[in-house]
N, CA, C and O atoms as a Tripos MOL2 file, in Angstrom:
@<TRIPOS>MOLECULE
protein
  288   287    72     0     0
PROTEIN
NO_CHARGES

@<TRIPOS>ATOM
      1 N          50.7090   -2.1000   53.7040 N.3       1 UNK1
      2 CA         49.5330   -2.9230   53.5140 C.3       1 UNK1
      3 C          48.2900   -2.0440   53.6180 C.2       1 UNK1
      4 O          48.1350   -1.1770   54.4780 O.2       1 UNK1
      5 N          47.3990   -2.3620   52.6340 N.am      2 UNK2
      6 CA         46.0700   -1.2330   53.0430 C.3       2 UNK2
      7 C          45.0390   -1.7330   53.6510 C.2       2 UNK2
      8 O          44.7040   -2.9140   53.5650 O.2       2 UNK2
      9 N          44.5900   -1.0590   54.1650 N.am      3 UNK3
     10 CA         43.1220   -1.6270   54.9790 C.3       3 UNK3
     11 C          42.8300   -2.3020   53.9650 C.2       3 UNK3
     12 O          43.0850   -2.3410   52.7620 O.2       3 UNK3
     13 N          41.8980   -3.1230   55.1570 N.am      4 UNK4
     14 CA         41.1010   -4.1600   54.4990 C.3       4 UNK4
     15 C          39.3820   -3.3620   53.9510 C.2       4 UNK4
     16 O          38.6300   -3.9000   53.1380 O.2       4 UNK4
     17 N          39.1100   -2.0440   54.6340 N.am      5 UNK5
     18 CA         38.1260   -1.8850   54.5590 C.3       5 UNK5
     19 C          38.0760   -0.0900   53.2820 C.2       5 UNK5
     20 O          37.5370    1.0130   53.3750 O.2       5 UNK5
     21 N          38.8400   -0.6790   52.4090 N.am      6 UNK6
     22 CA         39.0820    0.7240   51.4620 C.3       6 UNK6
     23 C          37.7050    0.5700   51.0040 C.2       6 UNK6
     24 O          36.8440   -0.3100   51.0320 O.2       6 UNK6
     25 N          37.8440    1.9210   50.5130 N.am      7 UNK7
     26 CA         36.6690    2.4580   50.0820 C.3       7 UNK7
     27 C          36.2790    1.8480   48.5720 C.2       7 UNK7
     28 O          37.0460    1.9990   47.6210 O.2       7 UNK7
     29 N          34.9650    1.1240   48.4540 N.am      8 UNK8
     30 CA         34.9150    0.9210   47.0580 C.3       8 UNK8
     31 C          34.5260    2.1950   46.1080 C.2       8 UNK8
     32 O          33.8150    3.1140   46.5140 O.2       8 UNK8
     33 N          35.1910    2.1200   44.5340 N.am      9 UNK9
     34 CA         35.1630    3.0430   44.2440 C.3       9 UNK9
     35 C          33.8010    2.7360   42.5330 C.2       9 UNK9
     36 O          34.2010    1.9010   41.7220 O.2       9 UNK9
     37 N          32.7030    3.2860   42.2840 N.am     10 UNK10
     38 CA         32.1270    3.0740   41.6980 C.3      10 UNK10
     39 C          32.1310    3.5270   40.4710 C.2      10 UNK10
     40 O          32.5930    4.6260   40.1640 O.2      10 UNK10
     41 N          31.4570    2.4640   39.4270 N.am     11 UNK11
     42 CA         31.8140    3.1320   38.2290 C.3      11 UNK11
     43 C          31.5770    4.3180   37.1440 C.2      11 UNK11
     44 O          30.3920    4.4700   36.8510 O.2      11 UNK11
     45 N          32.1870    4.8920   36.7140 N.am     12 UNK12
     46 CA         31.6840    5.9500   35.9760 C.3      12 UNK12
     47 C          30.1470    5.8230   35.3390 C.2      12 UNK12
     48 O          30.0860    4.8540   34.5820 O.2      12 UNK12
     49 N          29.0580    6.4570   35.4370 N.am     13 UNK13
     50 CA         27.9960    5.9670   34.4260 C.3      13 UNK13
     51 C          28.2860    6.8600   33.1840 C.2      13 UNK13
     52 O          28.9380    7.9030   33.2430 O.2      13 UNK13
     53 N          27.5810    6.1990   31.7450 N.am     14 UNK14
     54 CA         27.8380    6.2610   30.4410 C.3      14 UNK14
     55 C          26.4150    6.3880   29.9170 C.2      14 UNK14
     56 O          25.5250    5.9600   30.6520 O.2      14 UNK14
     57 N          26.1620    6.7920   29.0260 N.am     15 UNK15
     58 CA         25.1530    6.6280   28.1730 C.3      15 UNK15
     59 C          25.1640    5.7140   27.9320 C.2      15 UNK15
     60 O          26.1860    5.0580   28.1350 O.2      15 UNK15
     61 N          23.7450    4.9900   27.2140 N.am     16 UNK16
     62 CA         23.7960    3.8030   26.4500 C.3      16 UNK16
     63 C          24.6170    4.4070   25.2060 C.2      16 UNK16
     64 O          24.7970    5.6200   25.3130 O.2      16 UNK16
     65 N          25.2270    3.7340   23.8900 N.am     17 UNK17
     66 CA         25.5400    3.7720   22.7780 C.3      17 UNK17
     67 C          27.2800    4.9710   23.0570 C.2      17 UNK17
     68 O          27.7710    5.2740   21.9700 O.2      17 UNK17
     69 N          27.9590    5.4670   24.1290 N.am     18 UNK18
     70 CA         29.0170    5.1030   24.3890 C.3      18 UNK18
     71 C          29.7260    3.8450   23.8850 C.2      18 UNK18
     72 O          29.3520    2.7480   24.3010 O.2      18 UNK18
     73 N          30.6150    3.9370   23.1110 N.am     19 UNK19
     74 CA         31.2630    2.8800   22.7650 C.3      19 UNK19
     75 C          33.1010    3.0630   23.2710 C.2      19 UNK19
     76 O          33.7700    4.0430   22.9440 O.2      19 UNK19
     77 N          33.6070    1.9640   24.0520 N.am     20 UNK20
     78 CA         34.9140    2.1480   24.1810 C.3      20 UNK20
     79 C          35.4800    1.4860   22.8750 C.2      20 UNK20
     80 O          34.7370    0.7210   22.2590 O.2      20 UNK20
     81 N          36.6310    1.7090   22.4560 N.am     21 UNK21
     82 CA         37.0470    1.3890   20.8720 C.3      21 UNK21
     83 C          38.5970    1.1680   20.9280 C.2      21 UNK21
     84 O          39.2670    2.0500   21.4640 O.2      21 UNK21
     85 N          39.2940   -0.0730   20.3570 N.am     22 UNK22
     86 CA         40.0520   -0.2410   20.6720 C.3      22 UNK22
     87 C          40.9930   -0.7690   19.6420 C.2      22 UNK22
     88 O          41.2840   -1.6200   20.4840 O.2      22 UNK22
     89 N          41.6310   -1.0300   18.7790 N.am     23 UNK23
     90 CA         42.3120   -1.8390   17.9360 C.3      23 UNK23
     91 C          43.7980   -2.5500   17.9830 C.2      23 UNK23
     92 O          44.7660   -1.8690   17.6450 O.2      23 UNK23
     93 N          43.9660   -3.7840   18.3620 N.am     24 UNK24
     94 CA         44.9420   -4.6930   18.3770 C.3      24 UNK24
     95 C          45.9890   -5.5380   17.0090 C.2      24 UNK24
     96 O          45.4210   -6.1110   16.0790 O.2      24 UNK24
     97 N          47.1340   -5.4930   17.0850 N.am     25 UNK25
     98 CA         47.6400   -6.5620   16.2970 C.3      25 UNK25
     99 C          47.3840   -7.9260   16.7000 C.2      25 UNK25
    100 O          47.3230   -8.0580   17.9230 O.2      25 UNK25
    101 N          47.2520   -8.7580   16.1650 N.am     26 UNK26
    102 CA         46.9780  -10.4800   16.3380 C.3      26 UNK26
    103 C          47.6590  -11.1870   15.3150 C.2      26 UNK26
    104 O          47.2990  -10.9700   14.1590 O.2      26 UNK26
    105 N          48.7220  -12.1200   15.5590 N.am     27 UNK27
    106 CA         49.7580  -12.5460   15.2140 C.3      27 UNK27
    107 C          49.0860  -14.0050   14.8850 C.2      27 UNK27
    108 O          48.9840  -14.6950   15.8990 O.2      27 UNK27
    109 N          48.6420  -14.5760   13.7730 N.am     28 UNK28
    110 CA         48.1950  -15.9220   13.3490 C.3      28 UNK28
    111 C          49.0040  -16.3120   12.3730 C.2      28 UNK28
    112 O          49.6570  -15.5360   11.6760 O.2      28 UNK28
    113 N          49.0000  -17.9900   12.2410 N.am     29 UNK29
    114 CA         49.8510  -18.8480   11.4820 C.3      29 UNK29
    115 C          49.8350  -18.1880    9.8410 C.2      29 UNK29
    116 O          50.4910  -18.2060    8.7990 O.2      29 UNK29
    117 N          48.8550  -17.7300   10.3150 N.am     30 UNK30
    118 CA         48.7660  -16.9190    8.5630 C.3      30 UNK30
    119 C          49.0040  -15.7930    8.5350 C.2      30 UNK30
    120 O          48.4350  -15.2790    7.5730 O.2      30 UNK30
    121 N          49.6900  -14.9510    9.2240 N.am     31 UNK31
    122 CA         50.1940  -13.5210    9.2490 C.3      31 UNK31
    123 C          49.4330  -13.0100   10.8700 C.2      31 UNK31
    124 O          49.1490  -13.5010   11.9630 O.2      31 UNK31
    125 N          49.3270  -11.1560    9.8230 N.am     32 UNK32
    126 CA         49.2110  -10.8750   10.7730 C.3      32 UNK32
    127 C          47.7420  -10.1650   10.6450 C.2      32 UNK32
    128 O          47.5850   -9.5900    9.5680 O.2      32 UNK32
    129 N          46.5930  -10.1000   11.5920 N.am     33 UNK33
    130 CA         45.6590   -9.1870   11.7680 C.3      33 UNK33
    131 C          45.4410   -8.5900   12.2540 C.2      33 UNK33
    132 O          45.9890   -8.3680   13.3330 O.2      33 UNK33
    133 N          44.2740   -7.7810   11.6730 N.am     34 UNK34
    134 CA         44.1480   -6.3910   13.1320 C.3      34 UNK34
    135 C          42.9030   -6.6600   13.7900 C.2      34 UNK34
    136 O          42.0350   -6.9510   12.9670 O.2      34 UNK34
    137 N          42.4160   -6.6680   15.2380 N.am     35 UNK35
    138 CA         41.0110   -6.4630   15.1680 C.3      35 UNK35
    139 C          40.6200   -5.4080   15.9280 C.2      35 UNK35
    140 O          41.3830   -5.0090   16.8070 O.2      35 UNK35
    141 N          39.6430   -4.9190   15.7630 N.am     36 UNK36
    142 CA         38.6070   -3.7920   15.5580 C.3      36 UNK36
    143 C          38.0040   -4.1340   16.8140 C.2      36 UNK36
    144 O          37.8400   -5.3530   16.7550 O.2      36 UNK36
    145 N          37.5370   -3.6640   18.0440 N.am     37 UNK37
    146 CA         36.4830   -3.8240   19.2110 C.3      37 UNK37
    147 C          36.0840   -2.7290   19.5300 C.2      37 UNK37
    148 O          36.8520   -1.7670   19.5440 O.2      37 UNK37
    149 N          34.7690   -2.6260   19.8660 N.am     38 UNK38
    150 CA         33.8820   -1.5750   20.1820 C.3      38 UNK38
    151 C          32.5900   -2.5270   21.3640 C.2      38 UNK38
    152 O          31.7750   -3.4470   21.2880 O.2      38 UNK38
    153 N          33.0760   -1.6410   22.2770 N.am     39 UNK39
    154 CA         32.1250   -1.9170   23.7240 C.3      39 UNK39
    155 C          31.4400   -1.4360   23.7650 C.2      39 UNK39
    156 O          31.6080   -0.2210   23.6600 O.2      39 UNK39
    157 N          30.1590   -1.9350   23.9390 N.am     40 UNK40
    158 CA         29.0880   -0.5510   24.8510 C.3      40 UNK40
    159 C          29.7490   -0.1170   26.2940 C.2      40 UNK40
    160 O          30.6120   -0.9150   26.6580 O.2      40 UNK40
    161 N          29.6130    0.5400   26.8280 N.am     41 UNK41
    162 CA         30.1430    0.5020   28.6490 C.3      41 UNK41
    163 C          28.8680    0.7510   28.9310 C.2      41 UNK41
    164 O          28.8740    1.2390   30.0610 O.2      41 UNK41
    165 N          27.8080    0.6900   28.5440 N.am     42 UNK42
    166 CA         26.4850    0.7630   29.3780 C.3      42 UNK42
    167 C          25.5810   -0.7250   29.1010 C.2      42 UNK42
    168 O          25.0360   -1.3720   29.9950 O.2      42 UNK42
    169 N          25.5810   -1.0480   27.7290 N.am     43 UNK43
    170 CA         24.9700   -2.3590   28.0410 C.3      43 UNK43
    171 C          25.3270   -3.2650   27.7620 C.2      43 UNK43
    172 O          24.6390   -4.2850   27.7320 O.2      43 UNK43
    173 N          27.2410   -3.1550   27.2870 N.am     44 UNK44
    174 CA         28.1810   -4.4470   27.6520 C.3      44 UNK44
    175 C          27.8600   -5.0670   25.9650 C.2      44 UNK44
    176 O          28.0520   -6.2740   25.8190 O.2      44 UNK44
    177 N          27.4800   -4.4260   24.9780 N.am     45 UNK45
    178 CA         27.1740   -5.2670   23.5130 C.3      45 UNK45
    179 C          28.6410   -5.1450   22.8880 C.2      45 UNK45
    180 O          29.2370   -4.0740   23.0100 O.2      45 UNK45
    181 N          29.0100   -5.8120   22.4730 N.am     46 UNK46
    182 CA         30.0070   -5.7210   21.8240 C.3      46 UNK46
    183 C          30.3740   -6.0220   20.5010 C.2      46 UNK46
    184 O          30.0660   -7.1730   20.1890 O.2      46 UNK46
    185 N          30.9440   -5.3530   19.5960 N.am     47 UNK47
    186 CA         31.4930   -5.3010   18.0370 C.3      47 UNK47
    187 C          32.6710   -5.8840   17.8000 C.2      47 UNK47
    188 O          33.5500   -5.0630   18.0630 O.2      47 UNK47
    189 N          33.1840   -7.0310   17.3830 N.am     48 UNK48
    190 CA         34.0750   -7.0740   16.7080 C.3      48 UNK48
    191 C          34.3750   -7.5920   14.8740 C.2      48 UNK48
    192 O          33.7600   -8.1460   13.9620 O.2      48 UNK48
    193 N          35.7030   -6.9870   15.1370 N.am     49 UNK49
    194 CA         35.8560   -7.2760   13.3100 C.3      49 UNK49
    195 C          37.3930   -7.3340   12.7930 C.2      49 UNK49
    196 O          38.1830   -6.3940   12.8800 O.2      49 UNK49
    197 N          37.6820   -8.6470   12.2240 N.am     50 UNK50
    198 CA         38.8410   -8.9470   11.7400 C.3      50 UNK50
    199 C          39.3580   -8.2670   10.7450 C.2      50 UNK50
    200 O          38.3720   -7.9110   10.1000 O.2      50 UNK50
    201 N          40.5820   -7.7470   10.0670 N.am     51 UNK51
    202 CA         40.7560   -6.9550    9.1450 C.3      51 UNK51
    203 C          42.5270   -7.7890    8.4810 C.2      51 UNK51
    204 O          43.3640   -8.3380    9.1980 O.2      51 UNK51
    205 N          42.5670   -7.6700    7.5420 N.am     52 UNK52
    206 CA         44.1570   -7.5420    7.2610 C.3      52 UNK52
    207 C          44.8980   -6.6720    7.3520 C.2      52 UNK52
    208 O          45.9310   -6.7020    8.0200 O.2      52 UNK52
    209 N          44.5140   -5.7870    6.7240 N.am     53 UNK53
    210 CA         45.0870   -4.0900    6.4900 C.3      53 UNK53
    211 C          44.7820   -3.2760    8.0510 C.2      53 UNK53
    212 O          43.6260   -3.1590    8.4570 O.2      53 UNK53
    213 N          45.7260   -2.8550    8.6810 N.am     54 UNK54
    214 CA         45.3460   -1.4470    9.2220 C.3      54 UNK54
    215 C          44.9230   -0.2520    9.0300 C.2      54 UNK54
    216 O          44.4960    0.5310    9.8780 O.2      54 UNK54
    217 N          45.1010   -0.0180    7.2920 N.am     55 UNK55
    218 CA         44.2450    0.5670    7.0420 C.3      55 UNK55
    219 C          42.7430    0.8010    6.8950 C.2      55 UNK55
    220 O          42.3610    1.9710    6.8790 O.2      55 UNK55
    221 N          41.9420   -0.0830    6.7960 N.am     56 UNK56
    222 CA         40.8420   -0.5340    7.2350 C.3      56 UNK56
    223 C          40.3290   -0.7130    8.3860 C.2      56 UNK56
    224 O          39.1090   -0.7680    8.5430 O.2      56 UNK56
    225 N          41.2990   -0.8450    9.4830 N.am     57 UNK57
    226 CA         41.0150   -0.7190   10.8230 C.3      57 UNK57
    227 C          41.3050    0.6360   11.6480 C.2      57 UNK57
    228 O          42.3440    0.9080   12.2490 O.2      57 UNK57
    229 N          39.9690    1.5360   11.5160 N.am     58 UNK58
    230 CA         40.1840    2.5180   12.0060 C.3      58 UNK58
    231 C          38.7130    2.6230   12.6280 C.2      58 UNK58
    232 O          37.9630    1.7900   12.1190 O.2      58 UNK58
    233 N          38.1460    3.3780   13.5340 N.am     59 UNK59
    234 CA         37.4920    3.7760   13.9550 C.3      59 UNK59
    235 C          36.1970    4.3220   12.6790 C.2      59 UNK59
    236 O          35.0830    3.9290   12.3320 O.2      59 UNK59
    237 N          37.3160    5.6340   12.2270 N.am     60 UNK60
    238 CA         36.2820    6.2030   11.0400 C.3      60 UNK60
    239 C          36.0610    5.1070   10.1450 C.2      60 UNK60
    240 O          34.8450    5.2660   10.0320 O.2      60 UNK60
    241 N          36.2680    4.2850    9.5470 N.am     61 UNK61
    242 CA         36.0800    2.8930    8.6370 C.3      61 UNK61
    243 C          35.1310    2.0030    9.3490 C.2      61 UNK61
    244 O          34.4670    1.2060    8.6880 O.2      61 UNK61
    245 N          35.0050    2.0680   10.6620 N.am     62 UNK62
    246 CA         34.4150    0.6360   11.4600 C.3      62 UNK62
    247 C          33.0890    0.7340   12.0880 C.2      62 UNK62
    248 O          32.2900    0.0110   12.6830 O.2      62 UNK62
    249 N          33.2800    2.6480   11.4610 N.am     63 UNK63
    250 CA         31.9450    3.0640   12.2680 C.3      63 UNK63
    251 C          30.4540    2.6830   11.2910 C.2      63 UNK63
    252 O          29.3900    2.7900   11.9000 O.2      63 UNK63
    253 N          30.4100    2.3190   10.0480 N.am     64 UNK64
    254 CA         29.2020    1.9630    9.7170 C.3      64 UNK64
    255 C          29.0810    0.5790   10.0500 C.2      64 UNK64
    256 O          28.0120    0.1980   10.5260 O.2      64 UNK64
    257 N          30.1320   -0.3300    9.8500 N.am     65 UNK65
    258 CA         29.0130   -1.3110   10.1520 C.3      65 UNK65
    259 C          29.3030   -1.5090   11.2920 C.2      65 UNK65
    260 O          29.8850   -2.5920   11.2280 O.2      65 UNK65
    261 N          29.2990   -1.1560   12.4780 N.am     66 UNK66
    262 CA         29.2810   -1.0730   13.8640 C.3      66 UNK66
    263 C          27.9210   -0.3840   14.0780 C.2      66 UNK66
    264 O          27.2880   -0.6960   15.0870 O.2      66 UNK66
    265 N          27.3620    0.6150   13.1370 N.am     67 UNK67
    266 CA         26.2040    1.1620   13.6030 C.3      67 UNK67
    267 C          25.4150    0.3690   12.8330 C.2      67 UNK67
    268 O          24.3190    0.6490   13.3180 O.2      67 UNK67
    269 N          25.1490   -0.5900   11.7960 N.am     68 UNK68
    270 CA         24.4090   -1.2820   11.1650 C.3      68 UNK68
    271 C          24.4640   -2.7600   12.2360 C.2      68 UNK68
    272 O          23.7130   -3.7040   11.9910 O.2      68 UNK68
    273 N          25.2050   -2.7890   13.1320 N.am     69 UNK69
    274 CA         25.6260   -4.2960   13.9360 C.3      69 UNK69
    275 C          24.7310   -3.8200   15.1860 C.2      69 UNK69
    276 O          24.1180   -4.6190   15.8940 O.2      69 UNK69
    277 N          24.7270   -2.1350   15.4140 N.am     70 UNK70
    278 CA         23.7850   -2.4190   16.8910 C.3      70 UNK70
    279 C          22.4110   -2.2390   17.1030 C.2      70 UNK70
    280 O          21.8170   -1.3770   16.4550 O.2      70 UNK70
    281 N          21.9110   -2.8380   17.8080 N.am     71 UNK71
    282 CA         20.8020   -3.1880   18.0110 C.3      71 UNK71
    283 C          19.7760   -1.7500   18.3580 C.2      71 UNK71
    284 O          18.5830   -1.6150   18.0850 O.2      71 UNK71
    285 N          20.4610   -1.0270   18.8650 N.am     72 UNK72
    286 CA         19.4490    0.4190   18.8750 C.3      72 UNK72
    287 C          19.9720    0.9990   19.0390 C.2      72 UNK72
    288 O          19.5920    2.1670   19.1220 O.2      72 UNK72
@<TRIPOS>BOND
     1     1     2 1
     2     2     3 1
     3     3     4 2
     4     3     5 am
     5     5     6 1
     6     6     7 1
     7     7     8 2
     8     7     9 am
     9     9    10 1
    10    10    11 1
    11    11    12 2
    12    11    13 am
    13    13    14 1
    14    14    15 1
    15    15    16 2
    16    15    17 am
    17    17    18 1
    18    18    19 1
    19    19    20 2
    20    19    21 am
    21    21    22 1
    22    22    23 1
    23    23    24 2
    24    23    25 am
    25    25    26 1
    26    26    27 1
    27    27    28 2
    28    27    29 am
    29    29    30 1
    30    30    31 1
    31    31    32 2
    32    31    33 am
    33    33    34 1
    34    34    35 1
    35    35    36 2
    36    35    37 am
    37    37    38 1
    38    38    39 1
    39    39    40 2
    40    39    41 am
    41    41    42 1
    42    42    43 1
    43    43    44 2
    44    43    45 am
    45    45    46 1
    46    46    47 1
    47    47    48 2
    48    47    49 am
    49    49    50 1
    50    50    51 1
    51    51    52 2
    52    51    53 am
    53    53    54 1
    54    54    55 1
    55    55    56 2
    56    55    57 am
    57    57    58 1
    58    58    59 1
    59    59    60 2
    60    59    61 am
    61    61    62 1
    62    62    63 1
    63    63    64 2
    64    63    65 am
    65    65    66 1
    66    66    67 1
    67    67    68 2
    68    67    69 am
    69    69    70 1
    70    70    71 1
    71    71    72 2
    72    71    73 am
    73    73    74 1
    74    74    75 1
    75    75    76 2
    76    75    77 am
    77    77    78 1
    78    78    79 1
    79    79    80 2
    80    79    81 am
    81    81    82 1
    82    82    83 1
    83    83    84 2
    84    83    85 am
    85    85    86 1
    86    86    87 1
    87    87    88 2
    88    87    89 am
    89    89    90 1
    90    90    91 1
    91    91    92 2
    92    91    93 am
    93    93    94 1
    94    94    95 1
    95    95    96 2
    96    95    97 am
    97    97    98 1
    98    98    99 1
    99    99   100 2
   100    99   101 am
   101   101   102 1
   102   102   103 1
   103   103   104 2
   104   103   105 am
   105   105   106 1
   106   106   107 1
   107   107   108 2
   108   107   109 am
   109   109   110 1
   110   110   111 1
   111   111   112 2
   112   111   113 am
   113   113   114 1
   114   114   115 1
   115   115   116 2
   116   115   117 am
   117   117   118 1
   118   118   119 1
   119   119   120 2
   120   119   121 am
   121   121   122 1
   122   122   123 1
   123   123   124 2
   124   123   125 am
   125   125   126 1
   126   126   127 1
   127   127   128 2
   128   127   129 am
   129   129   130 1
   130   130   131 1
   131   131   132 2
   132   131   133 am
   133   133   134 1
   134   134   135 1
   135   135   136 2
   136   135   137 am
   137   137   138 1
   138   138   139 1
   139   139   140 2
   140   139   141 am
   141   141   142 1
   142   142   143 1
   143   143   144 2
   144   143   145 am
   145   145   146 1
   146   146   147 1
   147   147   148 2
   148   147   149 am
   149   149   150 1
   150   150   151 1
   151   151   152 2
   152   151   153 am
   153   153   154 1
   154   154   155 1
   155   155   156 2
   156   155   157 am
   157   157   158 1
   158   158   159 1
   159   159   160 2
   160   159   161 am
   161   161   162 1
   162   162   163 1
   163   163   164 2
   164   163   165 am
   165   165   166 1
   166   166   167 1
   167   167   168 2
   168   167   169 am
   169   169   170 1
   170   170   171 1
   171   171   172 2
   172   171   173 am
   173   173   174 1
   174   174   175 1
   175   175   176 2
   176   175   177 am
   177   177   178 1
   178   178   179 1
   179   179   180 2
   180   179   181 am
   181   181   182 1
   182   182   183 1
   183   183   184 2
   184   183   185 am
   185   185   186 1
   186   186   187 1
   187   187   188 2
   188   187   189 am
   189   189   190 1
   190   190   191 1
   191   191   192 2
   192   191   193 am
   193   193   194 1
   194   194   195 1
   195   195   196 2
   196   195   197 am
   197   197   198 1
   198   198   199 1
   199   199   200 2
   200   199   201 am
   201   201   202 1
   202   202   203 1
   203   203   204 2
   204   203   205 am
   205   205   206 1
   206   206   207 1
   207   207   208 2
   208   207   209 am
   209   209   210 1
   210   210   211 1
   211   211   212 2
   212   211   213 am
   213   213   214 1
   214   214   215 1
   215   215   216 2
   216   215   217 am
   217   217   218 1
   218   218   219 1
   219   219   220 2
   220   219   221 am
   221   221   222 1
   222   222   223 1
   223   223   224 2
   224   223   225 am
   225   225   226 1
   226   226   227 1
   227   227   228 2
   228   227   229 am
   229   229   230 1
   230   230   231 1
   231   231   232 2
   232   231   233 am
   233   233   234 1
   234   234   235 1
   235   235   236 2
   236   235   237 am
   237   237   238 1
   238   238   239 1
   239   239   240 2
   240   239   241 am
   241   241   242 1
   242   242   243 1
   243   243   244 2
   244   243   245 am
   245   245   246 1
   246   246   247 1
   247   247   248 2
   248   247   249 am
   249   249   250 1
   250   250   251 1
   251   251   252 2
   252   251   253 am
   253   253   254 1
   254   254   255 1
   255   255   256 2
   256   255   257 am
   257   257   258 1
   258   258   259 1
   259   259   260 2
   260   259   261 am
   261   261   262 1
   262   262   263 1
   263   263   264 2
   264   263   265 am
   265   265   266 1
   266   266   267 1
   267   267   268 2
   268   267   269 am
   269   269   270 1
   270   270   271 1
   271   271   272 2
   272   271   273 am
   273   273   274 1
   274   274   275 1
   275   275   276 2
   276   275   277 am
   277   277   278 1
   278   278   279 1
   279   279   280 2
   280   279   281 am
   281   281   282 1
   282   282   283 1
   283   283   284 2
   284   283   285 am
   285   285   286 1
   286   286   287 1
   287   287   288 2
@<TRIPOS>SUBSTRUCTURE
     1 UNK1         2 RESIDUE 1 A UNK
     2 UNK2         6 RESIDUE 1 A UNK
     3 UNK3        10 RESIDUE 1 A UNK
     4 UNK4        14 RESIDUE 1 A UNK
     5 UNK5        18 RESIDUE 1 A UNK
     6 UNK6        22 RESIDUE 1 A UNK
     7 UNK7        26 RESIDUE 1 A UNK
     8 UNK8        30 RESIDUE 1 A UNK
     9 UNK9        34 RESIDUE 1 A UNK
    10 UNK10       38 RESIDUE 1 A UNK
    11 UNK11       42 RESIDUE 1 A UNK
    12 UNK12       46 RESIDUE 1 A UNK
    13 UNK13       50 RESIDUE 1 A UNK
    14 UNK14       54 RESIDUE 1 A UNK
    15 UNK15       58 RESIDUE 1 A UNK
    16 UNK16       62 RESIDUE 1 A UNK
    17 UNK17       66 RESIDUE 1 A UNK
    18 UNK18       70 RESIDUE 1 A UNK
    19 UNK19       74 RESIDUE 1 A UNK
    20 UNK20       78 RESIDUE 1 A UNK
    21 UNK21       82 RESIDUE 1 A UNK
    22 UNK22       86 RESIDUE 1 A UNK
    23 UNK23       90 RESIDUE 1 A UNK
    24 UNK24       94 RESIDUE 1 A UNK
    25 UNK25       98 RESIDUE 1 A UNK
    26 UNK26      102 RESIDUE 1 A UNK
    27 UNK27      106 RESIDUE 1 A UNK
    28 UNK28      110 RESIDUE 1 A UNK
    29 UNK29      114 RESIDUE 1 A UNK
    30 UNK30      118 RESIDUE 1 A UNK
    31 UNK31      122 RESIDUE 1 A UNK
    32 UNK32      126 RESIDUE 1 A UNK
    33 UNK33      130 RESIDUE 1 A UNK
    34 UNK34      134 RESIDUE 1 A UNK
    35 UNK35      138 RESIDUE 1 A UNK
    36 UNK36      142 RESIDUE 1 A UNK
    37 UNK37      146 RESIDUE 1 A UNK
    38 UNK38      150 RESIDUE 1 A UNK
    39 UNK39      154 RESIDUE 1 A UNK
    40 UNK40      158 RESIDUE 1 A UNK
    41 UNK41      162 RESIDUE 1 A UNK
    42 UNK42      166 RESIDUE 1 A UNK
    43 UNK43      170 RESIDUE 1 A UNK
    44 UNK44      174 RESIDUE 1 A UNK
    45 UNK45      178 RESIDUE 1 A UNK
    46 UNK46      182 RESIDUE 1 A UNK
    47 UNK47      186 RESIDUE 1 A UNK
    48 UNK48      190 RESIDUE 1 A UNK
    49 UNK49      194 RESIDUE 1 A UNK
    50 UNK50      198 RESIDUE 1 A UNK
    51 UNK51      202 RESIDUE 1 A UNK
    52 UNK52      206 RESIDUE 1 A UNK
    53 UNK53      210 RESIDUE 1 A UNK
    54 UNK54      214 RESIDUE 1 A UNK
    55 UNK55      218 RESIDUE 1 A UNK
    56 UNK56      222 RESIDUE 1 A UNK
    57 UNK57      226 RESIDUE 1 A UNK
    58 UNK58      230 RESIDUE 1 A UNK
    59 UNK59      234 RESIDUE 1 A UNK
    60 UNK60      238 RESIDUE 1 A UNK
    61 UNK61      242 RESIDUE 1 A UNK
    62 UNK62      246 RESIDUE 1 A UNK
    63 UNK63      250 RESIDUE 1 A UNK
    64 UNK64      254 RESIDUE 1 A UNK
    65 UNK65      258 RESIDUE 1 A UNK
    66 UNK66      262 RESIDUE 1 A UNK
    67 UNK67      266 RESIDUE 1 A UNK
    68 UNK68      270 RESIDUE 1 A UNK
    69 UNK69      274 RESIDUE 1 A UNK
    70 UNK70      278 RESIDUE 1 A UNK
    71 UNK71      282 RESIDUE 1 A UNK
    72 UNK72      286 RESIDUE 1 A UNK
């Protein structure tokens, strides 16, 4: 059992415009999709984008309009 009094551990800081980036399968009545997410880790904005193709869901592909979607 661990103490009750562990040490909290704090979070990494990031630049603003850090983006964490991530891409999932999603299984709908109509097949299957991919989606596309991109986090800020500094001011929490977030990107997403539905795709059919995995080919289209890539990072290098998602990066313009992810940079046309953020705000600064």
């Amino acid at each position: 059992m661990e103490d009750a009094k562990a040490k909290k551990r704090k979070f990494k800081t990031y630049p603003v415009g850090y983006f964490h980036i991530d891409i999932a399968e999603v299984r709908t009545q109509e097949g299957k999709l991919y989606l596309f997410v991109a986090i800020d880790r500094t001011s929490k904005f977030a990107f997403t984008r539905c795709m059919r193709r995995r080919r289209g869901a890539s990072p290098r592909t998602s990066s313009e309009p992810l940079s046309k979607a953020v705000p600064y």
